[in-house]
DRENMISE-933765 format. One record per residue: residue number from 1; residue in one letter; chain; y, z, x of N, C-alpha, C in turn. Coordinates in nm, 2 decimals. Each point is the difference from the previous one (the first is absolute). Example, Ala and Ser with C-alpha at 12.3 -4.5 7.8 and 13.67 -1.06 7.14 Angstrom:
<atoms>
<1 "a" "A" <-0.57 0.78 1.32> <0.12 0.00 -0.09> <0.12 0.00 0.09>>
<2 "s" "A" <0.11 -0.07 -0.04> <0.11 0.00 0.09> <0.11 0.08 -0.08>>
</atoms>
This chain:
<atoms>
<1 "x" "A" <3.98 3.85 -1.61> <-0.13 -0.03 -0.06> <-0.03 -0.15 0.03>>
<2 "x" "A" <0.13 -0.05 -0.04> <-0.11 -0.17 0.08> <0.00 -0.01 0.12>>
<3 "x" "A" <0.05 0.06 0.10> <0.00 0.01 0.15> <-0.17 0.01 0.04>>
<4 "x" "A" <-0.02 0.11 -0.06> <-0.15 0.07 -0.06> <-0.13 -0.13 -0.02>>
<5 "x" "A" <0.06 -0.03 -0.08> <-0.11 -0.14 -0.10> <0.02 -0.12 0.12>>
<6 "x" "A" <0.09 -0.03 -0.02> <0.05 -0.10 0.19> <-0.09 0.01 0.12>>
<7 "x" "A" <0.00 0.13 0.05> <-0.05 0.03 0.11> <-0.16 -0.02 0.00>>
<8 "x" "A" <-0.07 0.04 -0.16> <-0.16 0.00 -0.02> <0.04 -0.16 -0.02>>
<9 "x" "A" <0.06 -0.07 -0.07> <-0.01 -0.16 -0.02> <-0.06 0.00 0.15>>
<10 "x" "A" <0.11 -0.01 0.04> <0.00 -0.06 0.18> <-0.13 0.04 0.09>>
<11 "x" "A" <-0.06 0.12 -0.01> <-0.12 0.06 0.03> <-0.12 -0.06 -0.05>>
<12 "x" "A" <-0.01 0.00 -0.13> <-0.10 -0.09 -0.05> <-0.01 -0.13 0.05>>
<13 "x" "A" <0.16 -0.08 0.01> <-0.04 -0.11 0.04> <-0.09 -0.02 0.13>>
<14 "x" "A" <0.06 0.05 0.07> <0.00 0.04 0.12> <-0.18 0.01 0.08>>
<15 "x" "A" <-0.03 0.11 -0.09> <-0.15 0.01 -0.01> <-0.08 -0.11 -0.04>>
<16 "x" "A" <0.04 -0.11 -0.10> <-0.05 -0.05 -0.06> <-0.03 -0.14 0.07>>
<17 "x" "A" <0.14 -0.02 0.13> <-0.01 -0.11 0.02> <-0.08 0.03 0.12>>
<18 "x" "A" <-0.01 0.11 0.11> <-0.09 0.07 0.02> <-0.16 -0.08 0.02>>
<19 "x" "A" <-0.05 0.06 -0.15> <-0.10 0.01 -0.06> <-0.07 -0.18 0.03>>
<20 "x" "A" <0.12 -0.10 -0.06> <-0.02 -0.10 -0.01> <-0.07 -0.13 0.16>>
<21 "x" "A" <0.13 0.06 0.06> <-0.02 -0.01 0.15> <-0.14 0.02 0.07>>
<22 "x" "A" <-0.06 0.13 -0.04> <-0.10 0.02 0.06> <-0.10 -0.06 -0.10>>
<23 "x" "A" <0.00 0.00 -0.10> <-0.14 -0.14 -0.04> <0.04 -0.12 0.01>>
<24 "x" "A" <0.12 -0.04 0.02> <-0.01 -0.13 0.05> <-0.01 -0.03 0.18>>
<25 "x" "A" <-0.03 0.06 0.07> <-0.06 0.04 0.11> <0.13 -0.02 0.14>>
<26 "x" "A" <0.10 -0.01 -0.09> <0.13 0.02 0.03> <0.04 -0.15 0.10>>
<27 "x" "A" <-0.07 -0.08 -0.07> <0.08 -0.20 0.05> <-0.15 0.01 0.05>>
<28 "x" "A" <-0.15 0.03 0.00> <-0.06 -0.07 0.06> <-0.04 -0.14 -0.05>>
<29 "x" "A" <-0.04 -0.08 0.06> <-0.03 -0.09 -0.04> <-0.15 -0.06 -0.08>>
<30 "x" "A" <-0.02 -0.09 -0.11> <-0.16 0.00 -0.03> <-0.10 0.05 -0.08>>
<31 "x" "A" <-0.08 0.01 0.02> <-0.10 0.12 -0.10> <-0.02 0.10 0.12>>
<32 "x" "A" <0.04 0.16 -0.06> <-0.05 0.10 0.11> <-0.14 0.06 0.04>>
<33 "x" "A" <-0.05 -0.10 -0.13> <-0.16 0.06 0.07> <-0.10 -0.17 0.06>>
<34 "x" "A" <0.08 -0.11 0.00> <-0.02 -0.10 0.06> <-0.02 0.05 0.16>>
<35 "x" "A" <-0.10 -0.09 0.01> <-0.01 -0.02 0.18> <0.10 -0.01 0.05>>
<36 "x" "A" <-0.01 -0.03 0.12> <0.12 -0.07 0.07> <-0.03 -0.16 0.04>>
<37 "x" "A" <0.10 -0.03 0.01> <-0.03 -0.19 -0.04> <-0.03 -0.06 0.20>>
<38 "x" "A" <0.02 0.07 0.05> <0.07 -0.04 0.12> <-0.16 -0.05 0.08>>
<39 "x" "A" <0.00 -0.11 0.01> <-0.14 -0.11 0.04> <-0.10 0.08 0.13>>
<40 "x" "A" <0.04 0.07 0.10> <-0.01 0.07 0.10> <-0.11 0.10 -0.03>>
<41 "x" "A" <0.05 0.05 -0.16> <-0.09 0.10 -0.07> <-0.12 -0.03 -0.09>>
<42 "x" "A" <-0.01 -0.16 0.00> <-0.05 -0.01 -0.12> <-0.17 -0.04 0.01>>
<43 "x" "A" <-0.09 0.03 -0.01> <-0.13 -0.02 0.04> <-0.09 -0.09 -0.08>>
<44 "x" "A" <-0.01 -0.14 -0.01> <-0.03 -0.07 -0.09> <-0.15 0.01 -0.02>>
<45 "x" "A" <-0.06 0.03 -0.06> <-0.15 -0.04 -0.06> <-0.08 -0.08 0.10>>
<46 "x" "A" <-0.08 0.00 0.06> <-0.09 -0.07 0.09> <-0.07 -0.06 -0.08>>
<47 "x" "A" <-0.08 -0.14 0.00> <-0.14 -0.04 -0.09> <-0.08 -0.02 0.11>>
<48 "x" "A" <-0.12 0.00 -0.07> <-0.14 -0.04 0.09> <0.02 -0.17 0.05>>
<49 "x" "A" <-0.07 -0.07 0.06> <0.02 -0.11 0.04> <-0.15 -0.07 -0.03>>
<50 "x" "A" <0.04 -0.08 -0.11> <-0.11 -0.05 -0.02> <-0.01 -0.15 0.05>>
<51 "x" "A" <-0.13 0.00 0.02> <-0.11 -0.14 0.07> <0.08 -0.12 -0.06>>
<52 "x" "A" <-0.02 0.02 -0.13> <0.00 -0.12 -0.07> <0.15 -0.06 -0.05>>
<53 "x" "A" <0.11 0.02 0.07> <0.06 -0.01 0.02> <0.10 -0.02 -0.11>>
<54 "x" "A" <0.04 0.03 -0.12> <0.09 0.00 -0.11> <0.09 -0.04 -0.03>>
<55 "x" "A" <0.08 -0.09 -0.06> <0.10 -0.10 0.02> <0.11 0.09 -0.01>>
<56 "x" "A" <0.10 -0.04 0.07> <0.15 0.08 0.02> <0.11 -0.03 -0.07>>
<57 "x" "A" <-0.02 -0.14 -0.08> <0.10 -0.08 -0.11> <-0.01 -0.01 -0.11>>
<58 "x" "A" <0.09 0.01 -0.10> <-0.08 -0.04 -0.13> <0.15 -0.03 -0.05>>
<59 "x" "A" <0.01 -0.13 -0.08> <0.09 0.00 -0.09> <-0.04 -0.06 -0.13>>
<60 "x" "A" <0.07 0.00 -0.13> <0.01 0.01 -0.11> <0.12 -0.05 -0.10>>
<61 "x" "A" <-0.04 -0.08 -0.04> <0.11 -0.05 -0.12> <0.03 0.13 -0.10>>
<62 "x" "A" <0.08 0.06 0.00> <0.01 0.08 -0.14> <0.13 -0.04 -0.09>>
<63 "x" "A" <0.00 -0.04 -0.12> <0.06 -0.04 -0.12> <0.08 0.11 0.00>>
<64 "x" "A" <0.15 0.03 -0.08> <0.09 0.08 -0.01> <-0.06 0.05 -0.12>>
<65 "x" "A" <-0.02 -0.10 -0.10> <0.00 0.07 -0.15> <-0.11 0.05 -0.01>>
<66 "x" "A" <-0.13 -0.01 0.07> <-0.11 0.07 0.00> <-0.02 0.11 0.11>>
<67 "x" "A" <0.04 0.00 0.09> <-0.03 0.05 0.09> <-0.14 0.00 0.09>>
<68 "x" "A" <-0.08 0.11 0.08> <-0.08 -0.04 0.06> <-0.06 0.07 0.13>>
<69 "x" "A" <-0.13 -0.03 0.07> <-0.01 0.11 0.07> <-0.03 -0.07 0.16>>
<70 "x" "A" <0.05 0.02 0.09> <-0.05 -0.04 0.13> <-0.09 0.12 0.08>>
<71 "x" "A" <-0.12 -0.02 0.06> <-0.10 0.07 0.09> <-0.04 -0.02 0.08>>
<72 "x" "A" <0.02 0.06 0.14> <-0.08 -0.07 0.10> <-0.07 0.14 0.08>>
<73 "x" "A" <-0.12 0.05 0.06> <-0.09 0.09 0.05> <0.07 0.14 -0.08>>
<74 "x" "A" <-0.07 -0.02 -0.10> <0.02 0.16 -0.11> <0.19 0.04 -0.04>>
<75 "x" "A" <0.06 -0.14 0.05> <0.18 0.08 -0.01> <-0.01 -0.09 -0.10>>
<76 "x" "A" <0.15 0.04 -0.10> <0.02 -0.04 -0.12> <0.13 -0.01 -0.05>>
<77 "x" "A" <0.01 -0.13 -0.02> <0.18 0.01 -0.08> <-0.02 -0.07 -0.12>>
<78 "x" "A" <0.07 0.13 -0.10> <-0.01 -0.04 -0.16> <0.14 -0.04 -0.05>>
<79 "x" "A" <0.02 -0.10 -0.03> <0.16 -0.02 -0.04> <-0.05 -0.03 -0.17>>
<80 "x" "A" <0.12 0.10 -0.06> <-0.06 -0.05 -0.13> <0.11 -0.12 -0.07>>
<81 "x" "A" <-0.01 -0.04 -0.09> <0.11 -0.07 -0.06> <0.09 0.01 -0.02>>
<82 "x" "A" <0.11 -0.14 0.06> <0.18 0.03 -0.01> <0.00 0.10 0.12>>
<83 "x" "A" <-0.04 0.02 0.06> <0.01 0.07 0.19> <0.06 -0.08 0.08>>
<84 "x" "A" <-0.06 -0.17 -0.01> <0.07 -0.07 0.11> <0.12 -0.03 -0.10>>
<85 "x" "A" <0.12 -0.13 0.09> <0.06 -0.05 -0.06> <-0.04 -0.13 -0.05>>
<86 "x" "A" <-0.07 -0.09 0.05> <-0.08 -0.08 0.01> <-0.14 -0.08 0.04>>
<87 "x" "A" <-0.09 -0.06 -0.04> <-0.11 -0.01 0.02> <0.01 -0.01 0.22>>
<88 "x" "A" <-0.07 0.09 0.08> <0.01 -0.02 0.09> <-0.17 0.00 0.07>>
<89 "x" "A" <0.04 0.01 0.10> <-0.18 0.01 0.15> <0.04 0.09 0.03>>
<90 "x" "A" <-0.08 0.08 -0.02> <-0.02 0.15 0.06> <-0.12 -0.03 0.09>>
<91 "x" "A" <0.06 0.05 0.15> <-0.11 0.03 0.10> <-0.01 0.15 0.03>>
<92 "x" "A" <-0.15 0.05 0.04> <-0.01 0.12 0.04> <-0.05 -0.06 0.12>>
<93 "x" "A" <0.03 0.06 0.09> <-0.09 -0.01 0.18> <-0.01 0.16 0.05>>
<94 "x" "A" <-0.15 0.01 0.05> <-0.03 0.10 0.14> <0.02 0.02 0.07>>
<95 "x" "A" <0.15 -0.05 0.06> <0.01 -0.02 0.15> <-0.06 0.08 0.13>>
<96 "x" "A" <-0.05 0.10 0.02> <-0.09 0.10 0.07> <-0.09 0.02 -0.08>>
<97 "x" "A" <-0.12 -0.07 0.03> <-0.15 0.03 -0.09> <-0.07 0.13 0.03>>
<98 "x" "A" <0.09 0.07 0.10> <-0.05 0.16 0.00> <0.08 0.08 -0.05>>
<99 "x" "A" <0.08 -0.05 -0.05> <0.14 0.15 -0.08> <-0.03 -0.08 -0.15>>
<100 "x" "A" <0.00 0.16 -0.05> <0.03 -0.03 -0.19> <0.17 -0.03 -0.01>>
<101 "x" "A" <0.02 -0.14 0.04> <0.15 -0.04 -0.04> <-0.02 -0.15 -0.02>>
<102 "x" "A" <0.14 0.01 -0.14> <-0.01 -0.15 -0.03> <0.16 -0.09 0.01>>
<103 "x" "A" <-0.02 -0.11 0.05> <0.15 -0.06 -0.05> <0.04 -0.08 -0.11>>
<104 "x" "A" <0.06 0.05 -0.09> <0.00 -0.12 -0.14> <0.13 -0.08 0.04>>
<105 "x" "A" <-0.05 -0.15 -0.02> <0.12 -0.10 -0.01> <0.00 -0.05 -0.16>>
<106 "x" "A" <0.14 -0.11 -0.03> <0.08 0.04 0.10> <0.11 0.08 0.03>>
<107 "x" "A" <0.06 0.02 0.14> <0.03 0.12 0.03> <0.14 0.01 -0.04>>
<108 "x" "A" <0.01 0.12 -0.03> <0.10 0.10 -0.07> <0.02 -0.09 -0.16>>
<109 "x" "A" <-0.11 -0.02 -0.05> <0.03 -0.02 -0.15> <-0.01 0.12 -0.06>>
<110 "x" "A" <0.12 0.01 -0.15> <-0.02 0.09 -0.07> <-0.01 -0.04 -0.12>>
<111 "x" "A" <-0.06 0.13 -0.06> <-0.02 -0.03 -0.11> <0.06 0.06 -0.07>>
<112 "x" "A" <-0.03 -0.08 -0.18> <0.10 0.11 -0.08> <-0.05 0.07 -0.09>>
<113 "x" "A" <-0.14 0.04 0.04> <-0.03 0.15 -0.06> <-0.14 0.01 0.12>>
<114 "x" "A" <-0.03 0.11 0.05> <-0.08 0.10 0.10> <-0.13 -0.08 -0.07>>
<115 "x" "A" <-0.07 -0.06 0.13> <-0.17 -0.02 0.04> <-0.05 0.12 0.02>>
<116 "x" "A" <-0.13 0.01 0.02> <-0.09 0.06 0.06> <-0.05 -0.03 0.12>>
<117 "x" "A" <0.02 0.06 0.11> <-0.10 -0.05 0.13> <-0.07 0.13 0.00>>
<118 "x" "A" <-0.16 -0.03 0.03> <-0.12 0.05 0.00> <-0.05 -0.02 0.14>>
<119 "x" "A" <-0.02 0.12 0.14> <-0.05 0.00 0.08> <-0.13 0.04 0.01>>
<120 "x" "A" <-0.09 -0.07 0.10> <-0.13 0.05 -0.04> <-0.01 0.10 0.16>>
<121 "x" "A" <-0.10 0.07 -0.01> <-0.03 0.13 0.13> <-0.17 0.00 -0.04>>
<122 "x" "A" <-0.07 -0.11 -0.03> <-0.15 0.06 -0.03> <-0.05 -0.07 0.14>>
<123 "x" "A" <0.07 -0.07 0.09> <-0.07 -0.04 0.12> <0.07 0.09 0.12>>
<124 "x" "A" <0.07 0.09 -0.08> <0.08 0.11 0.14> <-0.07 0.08 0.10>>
<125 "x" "A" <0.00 -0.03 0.13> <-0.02 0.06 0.12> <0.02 0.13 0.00>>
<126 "x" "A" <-0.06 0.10 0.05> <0.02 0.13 0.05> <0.17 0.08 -0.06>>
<127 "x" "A" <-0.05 -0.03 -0.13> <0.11 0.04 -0.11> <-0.02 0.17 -0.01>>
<128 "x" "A" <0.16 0.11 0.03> <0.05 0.10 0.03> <-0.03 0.05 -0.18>>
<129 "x" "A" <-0.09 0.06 -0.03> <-0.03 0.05 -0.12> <0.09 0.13 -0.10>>
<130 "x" "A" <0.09 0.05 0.10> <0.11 0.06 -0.02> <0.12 -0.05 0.01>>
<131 "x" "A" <0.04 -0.16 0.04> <0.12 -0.04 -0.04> <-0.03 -0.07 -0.12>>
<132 "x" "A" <0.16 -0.02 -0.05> <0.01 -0.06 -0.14> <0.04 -0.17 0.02>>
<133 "x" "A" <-0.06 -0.02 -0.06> <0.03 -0.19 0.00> <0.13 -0.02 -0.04>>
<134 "x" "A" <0.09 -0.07 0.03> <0.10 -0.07 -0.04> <0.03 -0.15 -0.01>>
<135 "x" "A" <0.08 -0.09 -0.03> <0.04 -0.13 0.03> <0.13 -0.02 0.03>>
<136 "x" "A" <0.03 -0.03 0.10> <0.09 -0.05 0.09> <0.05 -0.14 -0.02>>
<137 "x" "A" <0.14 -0.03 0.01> <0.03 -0.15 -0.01> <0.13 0.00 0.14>>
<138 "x" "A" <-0.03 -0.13 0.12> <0.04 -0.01 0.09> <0.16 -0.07 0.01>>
<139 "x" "A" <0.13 0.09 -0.05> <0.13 -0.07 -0.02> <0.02 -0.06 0.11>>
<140 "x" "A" <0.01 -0.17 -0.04> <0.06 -0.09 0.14> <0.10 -0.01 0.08>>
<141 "x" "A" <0.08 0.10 -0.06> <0.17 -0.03 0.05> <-0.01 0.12 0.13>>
<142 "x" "A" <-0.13 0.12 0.00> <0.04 0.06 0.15> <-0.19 0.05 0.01>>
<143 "x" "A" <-0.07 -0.08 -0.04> <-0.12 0.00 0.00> <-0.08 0.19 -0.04>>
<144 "x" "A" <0.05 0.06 -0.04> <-0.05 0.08 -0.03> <-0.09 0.05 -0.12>>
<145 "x" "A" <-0.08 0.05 -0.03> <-0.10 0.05 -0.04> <0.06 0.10 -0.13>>
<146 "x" "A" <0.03 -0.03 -0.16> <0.03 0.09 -0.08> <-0.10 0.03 -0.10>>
<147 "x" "A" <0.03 0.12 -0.05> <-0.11 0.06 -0.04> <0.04 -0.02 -0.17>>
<148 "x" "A" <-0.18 -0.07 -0.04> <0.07 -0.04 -0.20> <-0.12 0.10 -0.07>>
<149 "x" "A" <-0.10 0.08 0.08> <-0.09 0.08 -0.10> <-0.07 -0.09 -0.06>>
<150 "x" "A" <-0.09 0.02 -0.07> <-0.10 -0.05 -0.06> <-0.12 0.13 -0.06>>
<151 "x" "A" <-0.07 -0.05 -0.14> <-0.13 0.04 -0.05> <-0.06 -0.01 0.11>>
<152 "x" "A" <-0.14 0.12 0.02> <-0.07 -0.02 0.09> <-0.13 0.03 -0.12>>
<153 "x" "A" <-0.11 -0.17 0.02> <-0.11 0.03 -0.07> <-0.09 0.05 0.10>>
<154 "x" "A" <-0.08 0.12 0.00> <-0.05 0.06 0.13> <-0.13 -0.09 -0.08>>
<155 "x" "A" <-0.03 -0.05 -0.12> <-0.14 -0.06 -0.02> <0.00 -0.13 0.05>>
<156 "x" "A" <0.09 -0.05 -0.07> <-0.05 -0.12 0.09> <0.11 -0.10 0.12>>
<157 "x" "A" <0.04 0.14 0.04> <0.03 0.03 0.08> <0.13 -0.15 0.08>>
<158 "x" "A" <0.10 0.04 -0.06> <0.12 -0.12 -0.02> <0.08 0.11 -0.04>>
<159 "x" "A" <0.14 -0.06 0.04> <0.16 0.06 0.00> <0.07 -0.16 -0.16>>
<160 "x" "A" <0.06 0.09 -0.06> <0.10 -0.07 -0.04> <0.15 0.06 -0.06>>
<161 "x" "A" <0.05 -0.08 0.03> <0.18 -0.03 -0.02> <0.08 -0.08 -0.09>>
<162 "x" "A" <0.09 0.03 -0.02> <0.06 -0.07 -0.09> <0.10 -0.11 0.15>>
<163 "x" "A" <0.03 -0.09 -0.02> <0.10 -0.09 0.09> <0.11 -0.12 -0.07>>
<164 "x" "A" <0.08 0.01 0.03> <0.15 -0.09 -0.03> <0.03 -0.11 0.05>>
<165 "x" "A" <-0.04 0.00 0.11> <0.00 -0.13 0.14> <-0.12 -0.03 0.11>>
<166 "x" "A" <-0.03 -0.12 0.02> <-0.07 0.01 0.10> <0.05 0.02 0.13>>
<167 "x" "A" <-0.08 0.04 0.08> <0.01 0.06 0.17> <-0.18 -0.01 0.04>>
<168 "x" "A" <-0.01 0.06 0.12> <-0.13 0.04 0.08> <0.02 0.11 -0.08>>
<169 "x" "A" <-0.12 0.08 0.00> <-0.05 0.11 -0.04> <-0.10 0.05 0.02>>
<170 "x" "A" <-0.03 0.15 0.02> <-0.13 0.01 0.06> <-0.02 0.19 -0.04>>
<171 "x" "A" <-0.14 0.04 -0.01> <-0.05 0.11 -0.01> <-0.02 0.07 0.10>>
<172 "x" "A" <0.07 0.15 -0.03> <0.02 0.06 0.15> <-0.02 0.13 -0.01>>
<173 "x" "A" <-0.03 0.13 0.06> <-0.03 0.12 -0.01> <0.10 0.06 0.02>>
<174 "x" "A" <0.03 0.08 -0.15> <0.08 0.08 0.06> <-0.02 0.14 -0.04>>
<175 "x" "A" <0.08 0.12 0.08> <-0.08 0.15 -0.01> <0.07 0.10 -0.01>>
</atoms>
């Protein structure tokens, strides 16, 4: 009889680890309904190009204990209070004034609790109305393109994310 009970232990386990393996998608790596990060794939948001030519820099004193918001052409970083470590300059730059991407310095600061970065898409070019907007942040160590998701306000028409560190970042289609 316990030979019996033994053999179902061992079976159950058996199934069970099984079971486990296949939802955890058996070692893949990531979120399995994430894009793929890999830059080659990644189709960034086009803007219109306007006349009047819109500044590409912006920086900002923001206070630690208060926190604070930097904006420059409809993008947005909200740091709220006790985020930074200390009162720092936060810059946002456009570096391509035709792609919805931004670079926040300075670079690779973290923080110790998650900002908001807010992309804007209300000046987007010949925008694919069946892909889904995401935001993208550009890891420096092998330049690749990873995928962080984001709210998509289809009104007024902007991506947001929660973020930990600065990097380049940018809004991209994905399907």
């Amino acid at each position: 009889m316990f030979k019996e009970h033994k053999w179902k232990l061992i079976s159950f386990g058996g199934g069970l680890l099984f079971t486990l393996l296949l939802y955890a998608g058996c070692g893949q790596k990531g979120n399995p309904t994430a894009p793929n990060p890999v830059s080659s794939q990644l189709k960034i948001v086009t803007l219109k190009q306007d006349e009047s030519s819109s500044s590409n820099t912006t920086s900002v004193r923001i206070c630690a204990a208060e926190g604070g918001e930097v904006e420059l052409n409809g993008n947005r970083l909200e740091i709220p209070p006790g985020a930074l470590p200390a009162d720092t300059t936060i810059t946002m730059i456009c570096p391509n004034p035709d792609k919805a991407m931004v670079q926040l310095k300075p670079n690779r600061l973290v923080f110790l609790r998650s900002v908001l970065l807010t992309l804007s898409y209300a000046e987007a070019e010949d925008l694919d109305e069946e892909a889904q907007l995401s935001i993208y942040w550009q890891n420096p160590d092998n330049q690749e393109w990873e995928w962080m998701g984001g709210r998509d306000d289809k009104v007024k028409e902007e991506v947001t994310t929660q973020i930990g560190h600065f990097s380049r970042y940018a809004l991209a289609e994905s399907y």
